[in-house]
N, C-alpha and C positions, 0 to 999 in steps of 0.2 A: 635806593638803588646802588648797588655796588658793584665790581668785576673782579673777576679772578684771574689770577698768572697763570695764561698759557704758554711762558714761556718753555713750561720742561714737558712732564708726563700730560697726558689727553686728559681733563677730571669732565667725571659726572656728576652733575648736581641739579637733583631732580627735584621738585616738592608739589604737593596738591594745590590743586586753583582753590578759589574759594569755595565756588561751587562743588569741588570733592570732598574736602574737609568737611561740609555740610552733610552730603549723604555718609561719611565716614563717621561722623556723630552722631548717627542715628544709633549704633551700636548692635545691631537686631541682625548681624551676621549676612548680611543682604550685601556690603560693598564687594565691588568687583570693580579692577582697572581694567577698562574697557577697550580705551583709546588713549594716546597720547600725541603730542604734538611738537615738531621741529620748526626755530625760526633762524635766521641770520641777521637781523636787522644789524649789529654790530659790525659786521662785516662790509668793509669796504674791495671792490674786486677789481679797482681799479690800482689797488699795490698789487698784480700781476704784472710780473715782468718779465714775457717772453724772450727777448731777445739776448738772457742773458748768458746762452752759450753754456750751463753748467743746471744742476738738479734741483735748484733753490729757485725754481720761476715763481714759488709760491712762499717761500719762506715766511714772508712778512704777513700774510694773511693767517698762516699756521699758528703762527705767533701773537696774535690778535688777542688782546686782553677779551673774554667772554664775560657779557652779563650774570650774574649772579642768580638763581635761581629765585623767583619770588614770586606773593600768591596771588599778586591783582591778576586776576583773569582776562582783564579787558586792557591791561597793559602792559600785561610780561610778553606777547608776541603780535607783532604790526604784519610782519611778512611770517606768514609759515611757509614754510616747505612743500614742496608738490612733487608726488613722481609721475612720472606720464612715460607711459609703453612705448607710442607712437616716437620713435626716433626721427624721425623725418619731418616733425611737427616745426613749424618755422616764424612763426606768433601764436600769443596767448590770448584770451580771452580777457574781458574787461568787465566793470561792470560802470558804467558813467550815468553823471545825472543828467534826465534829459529834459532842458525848460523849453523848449520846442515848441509842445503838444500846449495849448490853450488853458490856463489855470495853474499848470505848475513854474512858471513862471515865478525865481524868487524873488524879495524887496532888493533895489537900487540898492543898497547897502552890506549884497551880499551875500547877507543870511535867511533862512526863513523865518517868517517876522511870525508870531503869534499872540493872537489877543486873548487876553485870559478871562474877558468878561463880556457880556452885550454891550457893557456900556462904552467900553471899549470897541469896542467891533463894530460899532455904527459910526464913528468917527472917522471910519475910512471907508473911502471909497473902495468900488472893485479892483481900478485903475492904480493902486496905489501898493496893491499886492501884501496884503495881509490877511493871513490866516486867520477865521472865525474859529475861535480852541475852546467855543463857547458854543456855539451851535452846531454841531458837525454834522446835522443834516441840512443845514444850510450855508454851508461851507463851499464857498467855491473857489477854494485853493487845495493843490495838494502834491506832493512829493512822488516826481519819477524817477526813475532809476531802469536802466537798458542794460542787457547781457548780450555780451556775442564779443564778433572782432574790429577791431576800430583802425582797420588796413584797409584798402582798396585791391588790396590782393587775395585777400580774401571774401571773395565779391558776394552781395548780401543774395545772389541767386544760390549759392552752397551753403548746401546742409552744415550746422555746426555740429560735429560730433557729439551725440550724449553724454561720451564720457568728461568733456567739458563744458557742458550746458547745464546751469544751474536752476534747479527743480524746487528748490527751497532755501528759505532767507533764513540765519537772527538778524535783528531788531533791537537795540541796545540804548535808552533813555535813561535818563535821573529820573526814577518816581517822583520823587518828592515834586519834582515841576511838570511833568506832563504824560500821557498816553499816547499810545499809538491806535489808532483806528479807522477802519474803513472809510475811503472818500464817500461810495455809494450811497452804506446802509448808516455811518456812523458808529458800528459795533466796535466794541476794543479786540484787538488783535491776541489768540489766544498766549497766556504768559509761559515763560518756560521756566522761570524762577525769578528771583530777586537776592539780588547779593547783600553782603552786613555794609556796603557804600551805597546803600539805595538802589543800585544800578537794576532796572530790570528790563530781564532778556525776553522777546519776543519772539518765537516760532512761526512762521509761514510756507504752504508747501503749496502746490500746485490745489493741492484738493480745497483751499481757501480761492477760489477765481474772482471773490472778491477784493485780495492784493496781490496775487502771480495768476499769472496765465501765458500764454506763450505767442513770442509776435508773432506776428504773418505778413509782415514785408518783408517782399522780396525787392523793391524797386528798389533803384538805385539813386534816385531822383526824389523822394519820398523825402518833402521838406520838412515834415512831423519827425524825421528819425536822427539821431545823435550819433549813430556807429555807422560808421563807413564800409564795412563790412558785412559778412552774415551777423542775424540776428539769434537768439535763442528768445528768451524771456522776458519778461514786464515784472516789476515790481512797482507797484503806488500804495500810498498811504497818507493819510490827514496824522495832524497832532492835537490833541486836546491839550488843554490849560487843567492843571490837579486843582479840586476844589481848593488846595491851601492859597493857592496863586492866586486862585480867582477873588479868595476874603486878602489877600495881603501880604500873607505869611510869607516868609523866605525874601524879602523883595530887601528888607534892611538889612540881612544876613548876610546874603548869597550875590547881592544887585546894587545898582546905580541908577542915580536918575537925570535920564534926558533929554532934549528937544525935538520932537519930532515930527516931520511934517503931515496937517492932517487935511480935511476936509475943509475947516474953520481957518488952516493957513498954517499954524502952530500953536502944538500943546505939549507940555509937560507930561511926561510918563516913568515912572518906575519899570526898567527893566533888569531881567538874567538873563544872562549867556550859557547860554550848554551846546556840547553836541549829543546827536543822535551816530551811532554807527551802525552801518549795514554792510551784514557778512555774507558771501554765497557759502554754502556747505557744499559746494562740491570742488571748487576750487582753493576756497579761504579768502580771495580776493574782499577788500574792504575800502570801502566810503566813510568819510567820516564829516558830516552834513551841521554846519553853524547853526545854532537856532537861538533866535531869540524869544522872550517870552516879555509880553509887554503889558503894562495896567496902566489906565488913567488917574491920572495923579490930581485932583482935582483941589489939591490945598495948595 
């Protein structure tokens, strides 16, 4: 990662994610720039300095060395950009996790804990809050996540506008260590690609009701619910453990091994650290969720 001198002229400097280079390699005369994307992460808005009586209230910020143009998709922008009509608009929507609700509850330690094997996944208890990444029909942990507004002024009896109500997720993993999949049925989440960093993206849209669908509290008292405000949408999903986790693979690579407490009191496990992120498509707002992946270390 590098930055560029904004001190003089405004530069552009654009390049494909990875995922465009990919359809751009196909060569079959088919690519099209569809859409493109604004972020500011760089920018800090509190070198505004109203009071200074003269044209320069922004200088400092104009002058903000910019990120350099680059193709990780999943890391060149944290905040994009958003335009919204509604000039009167006075909070933004959110999207929060919500361990509330009975089961999504993450491990004491954090993160979402997942076991990559049965043999693993019988050495805890329910109480103990770890994800079965082994049996996902017999899974009884899984990942919430709530859209709407997290005000009390925007009280959860009002409608949240659709045009900032989020209808559809990605879903953003390491293959190489795990899947995304229905709490319900256990099915995998349909893919929307995989990048040359393993990274693969996830699609879900309302027409999957097996991981969005849309809440229906209105109460305000609704001790299941994480947003203080109106609600729009539900997002859940389970994670599965990748076959390679579950024989070993990656654990000496990628991992570390620790103590952990189980049913037996304490046992030895080889675990990785990753996260998962989850993006709304209609706002960009993004979660970005710990997850650990854990095997029994039995030597």
């Amino acid at each position: 990662m590098s930055f560029l001198d904004n001190s003089g002229d405004i530069i552009l400097d654009a390049v494909l994610t990875d995922h465009g280079r990919k359809l751009l390699a196909k060569g079959d005369g088919s690519f099209r720039i569809a859409k493109f994307a604004l972020g500011d992460d760089e920018i800090d808005y509190s070198l505004y300095v109203s009071a200074t009586g003269s044209a320069y209230t922004d200088l400092s910020i104009l002058q903000t060395p910019c990120f350099e143009a680059f193709t990780n998709n999943r890391s060149s922008m944290n905040s994009t950009l958003l335009s919204i009509a509604d000039n009167n608009l006075l909070y933004l929507p959110v999207i929060k996790v919500n361990q509330l609700v009975a089961g999504s509850e993450w491990h004491s330690d954090g993160t979402v804990k997942v076991a990559v094997n049965t043999t693993t996944a019988n050495k805890f208890a329910d109480s103990l809050k770890v994800m079965n990444g082994a049996d996902l029909l017999n899974n009884p942990r899984f990942i919430r996540l709530d859209q709407g507004f997290d005000n009390v002024a925007q009280s959860p009896k009002k409608q949240v506008d659709s045009s900032l109500g989020e209808t559809s997720y990605s879903i953003t993993i390491d293959g190489r260590f795990g899947t995304i999949n229905s709490k319900f049925s256990g099915k995998e989440a349909p893919i929307a690609y995989t990048d040359d960093d393993w990274k693969t993206t996830y699609f879900v849209t309302l027409a999957e009701q097996e991981f969005v669908r849309m809440n229906g509290s209105t109460d305000e008292n609704d001790t299941t619910q994480t947003l203080a405000g109106s609600r729009f949408s539900i997002l859940e999903f389970a994670i599965g453990g990748s076959v390679d986790l579950s024989g070993g693979s990656h654990f000496a690579d990628h991992g570390s091994t620790v103590t952990e407490s189980d049913d037996g009191g304490t046992s030895t496990y080889d675990c990785v650290n990753t996260t998962v992120v989850v993006e709304g498509m209609t706002t960009g707002y993004r979660v970005q969720i710990p997850v650990t992946f854990i095997r029994f270390n039995a030597d």
